[in-house]
C-alpha positions as CSV (number, residue, x, y, z in Angstrom):
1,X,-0.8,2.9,17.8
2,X,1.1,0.1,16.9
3,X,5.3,0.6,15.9
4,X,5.0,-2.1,13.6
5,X,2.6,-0.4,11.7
6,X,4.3,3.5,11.3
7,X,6.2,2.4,7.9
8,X,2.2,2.6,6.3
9,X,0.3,5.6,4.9
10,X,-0.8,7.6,8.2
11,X,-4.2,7.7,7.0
12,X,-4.5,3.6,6.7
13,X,-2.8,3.5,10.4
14,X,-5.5,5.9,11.6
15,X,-8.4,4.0,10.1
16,X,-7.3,0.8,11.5
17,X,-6.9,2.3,15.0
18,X,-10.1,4.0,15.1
19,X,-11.8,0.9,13.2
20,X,-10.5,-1.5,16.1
21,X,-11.8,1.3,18.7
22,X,-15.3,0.8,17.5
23,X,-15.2,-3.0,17.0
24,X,-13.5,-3.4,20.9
25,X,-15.8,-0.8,22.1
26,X,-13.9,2.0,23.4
27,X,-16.2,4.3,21.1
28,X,-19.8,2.8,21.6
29,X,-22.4,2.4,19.3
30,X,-24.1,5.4,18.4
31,X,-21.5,7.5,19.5
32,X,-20.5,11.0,17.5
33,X,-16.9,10.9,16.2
34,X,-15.1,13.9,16.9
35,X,-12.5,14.6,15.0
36,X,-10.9,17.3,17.0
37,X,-10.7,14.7,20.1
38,X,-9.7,11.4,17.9
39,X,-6.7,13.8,16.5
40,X,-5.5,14.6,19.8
41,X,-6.1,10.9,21.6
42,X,-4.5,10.0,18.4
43,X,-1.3,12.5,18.2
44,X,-1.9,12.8,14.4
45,X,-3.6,16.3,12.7
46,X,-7.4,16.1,11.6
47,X,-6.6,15.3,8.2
48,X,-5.4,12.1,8.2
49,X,-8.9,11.7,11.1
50,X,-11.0,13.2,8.2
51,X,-10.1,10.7,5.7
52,X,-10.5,7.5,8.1
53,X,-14.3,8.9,8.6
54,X,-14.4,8.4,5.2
55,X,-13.2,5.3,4.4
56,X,-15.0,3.8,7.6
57,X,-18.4,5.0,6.6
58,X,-18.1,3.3,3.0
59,X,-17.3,-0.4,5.0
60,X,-20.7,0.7,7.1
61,X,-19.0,1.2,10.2
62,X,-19.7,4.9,10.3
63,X,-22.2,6.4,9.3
64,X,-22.3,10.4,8.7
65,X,-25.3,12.6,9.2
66,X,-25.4,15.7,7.1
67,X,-25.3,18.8,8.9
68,X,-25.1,16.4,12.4
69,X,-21.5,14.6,11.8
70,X,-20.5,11.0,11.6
71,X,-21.7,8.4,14.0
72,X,-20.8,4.8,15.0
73,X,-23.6,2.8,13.4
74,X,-26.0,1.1,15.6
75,X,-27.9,-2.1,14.2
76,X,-31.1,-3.5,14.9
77,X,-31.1,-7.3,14.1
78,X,-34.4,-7.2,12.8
79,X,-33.9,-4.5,10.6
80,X,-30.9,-6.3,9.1
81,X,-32.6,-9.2,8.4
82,X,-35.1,-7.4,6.2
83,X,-32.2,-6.3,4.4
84,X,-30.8,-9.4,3.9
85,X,-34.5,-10.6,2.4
86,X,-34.0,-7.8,-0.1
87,X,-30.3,-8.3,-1.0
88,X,-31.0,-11.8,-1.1
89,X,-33.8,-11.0,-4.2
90,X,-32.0,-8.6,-6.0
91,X,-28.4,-9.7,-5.8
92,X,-30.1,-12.9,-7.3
93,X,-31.1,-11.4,-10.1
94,X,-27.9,-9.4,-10.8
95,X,-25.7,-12.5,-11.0
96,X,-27.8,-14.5,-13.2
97,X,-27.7,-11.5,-15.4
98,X,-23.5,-11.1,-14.8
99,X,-23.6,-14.7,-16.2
100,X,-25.3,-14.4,-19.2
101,X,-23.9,-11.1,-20.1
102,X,-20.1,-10.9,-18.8
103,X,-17.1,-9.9,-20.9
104,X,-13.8,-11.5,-20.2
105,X,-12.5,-8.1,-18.3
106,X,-15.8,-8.0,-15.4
107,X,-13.7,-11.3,-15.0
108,X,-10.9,-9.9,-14.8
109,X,-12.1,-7.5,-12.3
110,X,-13.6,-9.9,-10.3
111,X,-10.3,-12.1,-9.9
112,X,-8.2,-9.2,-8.7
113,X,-11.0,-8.3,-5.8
114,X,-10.4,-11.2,-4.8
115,X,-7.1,-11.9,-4.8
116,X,-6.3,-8.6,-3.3
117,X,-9.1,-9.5,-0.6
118,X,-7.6,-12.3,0.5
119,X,-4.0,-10.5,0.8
120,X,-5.5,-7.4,2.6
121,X,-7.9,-10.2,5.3
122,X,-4.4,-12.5,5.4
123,X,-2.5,-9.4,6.8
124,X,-5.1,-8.2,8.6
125,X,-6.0,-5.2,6.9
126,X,-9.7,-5.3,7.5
127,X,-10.5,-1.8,5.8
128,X,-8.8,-2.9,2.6
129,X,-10.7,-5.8,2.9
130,X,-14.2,-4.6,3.2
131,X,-13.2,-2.1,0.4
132,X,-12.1,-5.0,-2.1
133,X,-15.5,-7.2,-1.2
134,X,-17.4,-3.9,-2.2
135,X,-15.5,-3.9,-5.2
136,X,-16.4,-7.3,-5.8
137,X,-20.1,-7.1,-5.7
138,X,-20.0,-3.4,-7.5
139,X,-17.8,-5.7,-10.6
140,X,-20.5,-8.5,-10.7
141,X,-23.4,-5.2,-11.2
142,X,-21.2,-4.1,-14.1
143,X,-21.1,-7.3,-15.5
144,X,-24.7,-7.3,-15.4
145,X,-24.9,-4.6,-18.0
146,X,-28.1,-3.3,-16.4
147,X,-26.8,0.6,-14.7
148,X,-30.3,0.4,-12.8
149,X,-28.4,-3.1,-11.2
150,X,-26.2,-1.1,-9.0
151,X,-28.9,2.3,-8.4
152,X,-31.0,-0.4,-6.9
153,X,-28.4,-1.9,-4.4
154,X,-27.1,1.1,-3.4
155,X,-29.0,2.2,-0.8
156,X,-28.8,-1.2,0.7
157,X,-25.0,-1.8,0.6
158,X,-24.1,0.8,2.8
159,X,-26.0,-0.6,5.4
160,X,-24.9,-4.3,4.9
161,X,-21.4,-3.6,4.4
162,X,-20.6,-3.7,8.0
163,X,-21.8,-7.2,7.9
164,X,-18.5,-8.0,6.1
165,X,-16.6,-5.5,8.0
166,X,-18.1,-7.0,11.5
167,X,-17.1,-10.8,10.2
168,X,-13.2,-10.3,8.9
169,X,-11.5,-11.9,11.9
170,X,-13.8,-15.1,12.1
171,X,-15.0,-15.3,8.2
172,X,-12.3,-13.8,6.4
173,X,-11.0,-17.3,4.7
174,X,-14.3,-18.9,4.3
175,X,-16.3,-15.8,3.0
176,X,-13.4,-15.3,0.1
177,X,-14.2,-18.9,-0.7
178,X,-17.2,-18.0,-1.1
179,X,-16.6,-15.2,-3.3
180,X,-14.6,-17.5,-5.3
181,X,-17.7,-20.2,-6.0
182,X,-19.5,-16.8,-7.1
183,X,-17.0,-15.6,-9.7
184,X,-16.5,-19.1,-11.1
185,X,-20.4,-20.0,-11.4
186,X,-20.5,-16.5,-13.3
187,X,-17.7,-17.1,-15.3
188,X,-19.2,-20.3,-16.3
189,X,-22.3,-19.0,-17.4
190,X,-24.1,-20.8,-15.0
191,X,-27.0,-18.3,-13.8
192,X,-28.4,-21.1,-11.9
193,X,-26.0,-21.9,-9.7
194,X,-24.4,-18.4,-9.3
195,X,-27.6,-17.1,-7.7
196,X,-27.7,-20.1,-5.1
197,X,-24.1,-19.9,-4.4
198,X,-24.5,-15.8,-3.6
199,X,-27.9,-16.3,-1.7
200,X,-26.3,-18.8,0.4
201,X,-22.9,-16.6,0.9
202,X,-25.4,-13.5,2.2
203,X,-26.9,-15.9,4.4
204,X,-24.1,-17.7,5.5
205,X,-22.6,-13.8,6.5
206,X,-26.2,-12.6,8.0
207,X,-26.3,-15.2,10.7
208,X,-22.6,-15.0,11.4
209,X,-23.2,-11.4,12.1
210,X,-26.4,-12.2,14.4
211,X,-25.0,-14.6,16.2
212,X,-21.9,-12.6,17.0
213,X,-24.4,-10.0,18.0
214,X,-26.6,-11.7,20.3
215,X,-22.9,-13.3,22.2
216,X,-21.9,-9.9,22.8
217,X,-25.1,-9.2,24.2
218,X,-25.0,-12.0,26.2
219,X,-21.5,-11.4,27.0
220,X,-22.6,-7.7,28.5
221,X,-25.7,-8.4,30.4
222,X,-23.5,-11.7,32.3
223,X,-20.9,-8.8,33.4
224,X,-23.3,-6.3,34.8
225,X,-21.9,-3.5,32.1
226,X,-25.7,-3.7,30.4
227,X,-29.1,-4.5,30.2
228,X,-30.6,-8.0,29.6
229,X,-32.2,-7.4,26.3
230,X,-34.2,-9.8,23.6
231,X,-31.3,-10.3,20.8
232,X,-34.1,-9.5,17.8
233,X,-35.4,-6.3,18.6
234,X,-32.9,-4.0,20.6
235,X,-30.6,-2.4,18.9
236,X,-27.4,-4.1,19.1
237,X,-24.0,-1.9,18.2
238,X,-21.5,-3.1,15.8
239,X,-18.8,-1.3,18.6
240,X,-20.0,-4.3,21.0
241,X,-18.0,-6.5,18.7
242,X,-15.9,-8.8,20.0
């Protein structure tokens, strides 16, 4: 790990090195974390290994099986883009309700996500990051006012928060921008154009994420490390990440 980086929290150090081992590859897609080796490649106990399982899984990056242990999570293109259908219909329907019913703190709320998103992507802190753009979409569900809002995404955002996660190096300044158009539609009240400005941000991150995908699958088959595959149907692991 790093020098520059041993003034921070161990924990946050540890997440970030085992984060950038799944996005450069050296733990593949699909591939069991064990926490016992990752402490001892690592030179740190299994506590601080334990909690940057944790905080990994909630930006999608990890996924833990009960019983089974935590994973790198593999994606299917085609199986993200169904998500994205359904994220794209619901989330619609949670902002125009954020902009009708908001009080001035789910503005509040909203403002600091995103100013503390843009500090966290700026330094490079891609965990912090991907937990402030959760925090952002989990505000504008509060500000809905409906608790059924945020039962109903749930199940999807932990699969679709490692869209974010995957796009912090290349999207990071745009995709806060973005956030930005979202929170001030809202806070203007304007339903209309909040839900076109948030179906075009999940969009605009879907096929940053596919195309990044399908490259890196390019990328592999031209050096002979993989198999020539069709970029829609086989699985494609966010560890392939460039």
């Amino acid at each position: 790990m790093a020098t520059p980086l041993q003034h921070r929290p161990l924990r946050e150090v540890v997440t970030d090195e085992i984060r950038r081992m799944i996005t450069d590859g050296e733990i593949a897609a699909g591939e069991r974390l064990v926490e016992d080796r990752l402490a001892e490649q690592l030179g740190v106990s299994r506590n601080p290994v334990r909690e940057a399982i944790r905080s990994l899984e909630a930006t999608g990056l990890v996924e833990v099986v009960p019983r089974r242990g935590a994973y790198v999570t593999v994606v299917d293109l085609d199986d993200m883009a169904q998500l994205q259908e359904m994220r794209q219909v619901i989330d619609r329907w949670v902002v125009q309700a954020a902009a009708e019913r908001h009080d001035t703190s789910d503005i509040d709320r909203l403002d600091t996500c995103i100013r503390e998103g843009r500090v966290a992507s700026e330094s490079g802190d891609a965990v912090r990051a991907s937990e402030m753009h959760r925090e952002f979409h989990l505000a504008i569900e509060a500000a809905s006012k409906n608790p059924y809002a945020s039962i109903a995404m749930a199940p999807l955002r932990q699969r679709t928060e490692m869209v974010f996660t995957s796009n912090t190096a290349t999207r990071a300044a745009v995709s806060w921008g973005e956030h930005q158009g979202i929170r001030d539609a809202i806070a203007s009240r304007d339903g209309v154009l909040a839900a076109q400005r948030i179906e075009e941000h999940i969009r605009n991150a879907f096929e940053a994420f596919a195309t990044a995908r399908i490259e890196a699958a390019g990328a592999t088959a031209a050096t002979g490390d993989g198999v020539t595959v069709g970029p829609a149907t086989t699985p494609l692991g966010v560890a392939r990440t460039a």
